[in-house]
C-alpha positions, -999 to +999 in steps of 0.1 A: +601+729+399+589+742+431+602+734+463+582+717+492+582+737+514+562+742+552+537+772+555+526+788+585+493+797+598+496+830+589+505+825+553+474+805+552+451+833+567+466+856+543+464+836+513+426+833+522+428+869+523+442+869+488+425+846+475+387+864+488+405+897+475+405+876+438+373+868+436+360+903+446+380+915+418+371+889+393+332+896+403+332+932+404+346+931+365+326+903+348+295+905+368+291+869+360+294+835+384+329+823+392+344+786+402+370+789+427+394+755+429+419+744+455+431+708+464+417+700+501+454+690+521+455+691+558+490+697+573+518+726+566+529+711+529+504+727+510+524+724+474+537+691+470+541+669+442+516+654+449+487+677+456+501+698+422+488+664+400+461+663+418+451+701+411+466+696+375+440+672+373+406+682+387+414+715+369+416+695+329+386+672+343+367+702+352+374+726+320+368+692+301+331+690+323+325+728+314+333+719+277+311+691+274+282+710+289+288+740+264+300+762+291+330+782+278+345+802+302+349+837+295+382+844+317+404+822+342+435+829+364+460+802+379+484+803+410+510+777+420+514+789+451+536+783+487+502+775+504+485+757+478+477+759+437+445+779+427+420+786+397+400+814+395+371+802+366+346+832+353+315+813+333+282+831+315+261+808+325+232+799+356+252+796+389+229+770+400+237+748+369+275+754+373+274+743+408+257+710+396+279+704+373+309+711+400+289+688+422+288+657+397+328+660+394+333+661+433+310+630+437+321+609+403+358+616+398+378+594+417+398+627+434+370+643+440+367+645+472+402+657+471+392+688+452+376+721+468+355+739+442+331+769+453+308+782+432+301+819+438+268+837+422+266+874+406+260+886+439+289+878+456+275+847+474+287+809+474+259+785+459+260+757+486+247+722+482+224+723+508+210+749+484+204+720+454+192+694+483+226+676+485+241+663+512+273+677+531+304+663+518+318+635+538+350+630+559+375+610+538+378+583+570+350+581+588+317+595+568+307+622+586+303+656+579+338+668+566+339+701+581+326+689+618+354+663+618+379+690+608+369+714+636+373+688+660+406+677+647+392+643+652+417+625+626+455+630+626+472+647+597+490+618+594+461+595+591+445+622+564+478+626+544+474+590+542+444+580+526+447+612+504+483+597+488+465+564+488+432+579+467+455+593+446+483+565+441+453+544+431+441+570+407+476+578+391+486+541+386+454+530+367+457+560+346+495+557+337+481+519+331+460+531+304+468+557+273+445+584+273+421+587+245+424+615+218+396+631+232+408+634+269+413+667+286+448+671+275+435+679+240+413+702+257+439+724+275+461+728+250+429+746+227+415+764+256+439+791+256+434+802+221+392+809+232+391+829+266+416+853+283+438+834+310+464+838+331+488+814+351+514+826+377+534+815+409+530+847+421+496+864+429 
């Protein structure tokens, strides 16, 4: 199990860094659109219990998405990482309908808004809602725009950490209240790996 453990600034920059050096890799030999997926947490505990289910999650809801839409994905790459887990997800198939379908998932799933996914076309560049006539994603306390409220640091970390714990309590306790169905996403993990090249580290 991994250890909680506080990451600094600069670990975060870098793993930006890394994680932009990843997805000019994963471009330049597929030519083809990728999904990029992280777990939005504020604060120095990026890999906690906590945000790990949450990525374990939005990652089987969104292959599960891509599955149901015929949309196979032709190569993927994982990281459980210090500052944060990761998915790196290479589809054949229109950028513009993968983001979409990425889009649905943020706005339906009840972690959504706790999950980061960018969808980045052939030519290198992220597919923004704006683009498809949707609206900014909001803050998860006050309904603004998410990324004005987190330049001006106008919520506490504390106040985030809590309604993210409490979005995802809620979530977890109804779904350990109910058995999942044969056809839920855990069926679709453990076949995934035997139809596109994958890999999974917690080193990058």
């Amino acid at each position: 199990m991994m250890q909680e453990v506080e990451v600094t600034l600069e670990q975060m920059l870098l793993a930006r860094e890394d994680r932009a050096a990843t997805q000019r890799r994963l471009l330049e030999t597929f030519s083809l659109p990728l999904i990029s997926f992280t777990v939005n947490i504020p604060g120095p505990r990026k890999s906690t219990s906590t945000s790990r289910q949450i990525f374990h999650e939005g990652y089987q809801s969104l292959i599960h998405r891509l599955t149901m839409n015929r949309i196979s994905p032709v190569y993927l790459e994982t990281y459980n990482l210090a500052t944060g887990s990761e998915a790196f997800i290479v589809v054949d198939a229109d950028e513009r309908a993968v983001k979409e379908l990425v889009i649905t998932l943020e706005n339906l799933h009840p972690l959504g808004r706790l999950l980061d996914m960018d969808v980045i076309g052939r030519n290198g560049t992220i597919v923004s809602r704006e683009e498809l006539s949707h609206p900014k994603r909001k803050c998860l306390l006050c309904e603004q725009d998410a990324h004005a409220c987190g330049r001006s640091r106008a919520h506490s970390i504390t106040e985030l950490l809590h309604a993210i714990h409490k979005i995802a309590d809620d979530y977890f306790q109804k779904e350990a209240a109910h058995a999942r169905t044969p056809e839920s996403s855990v069926n679709y993990m453990k076949k995934e790996g035997k139809s596109y090249g994958s890999s999974t580290s917690s080193n990058r």
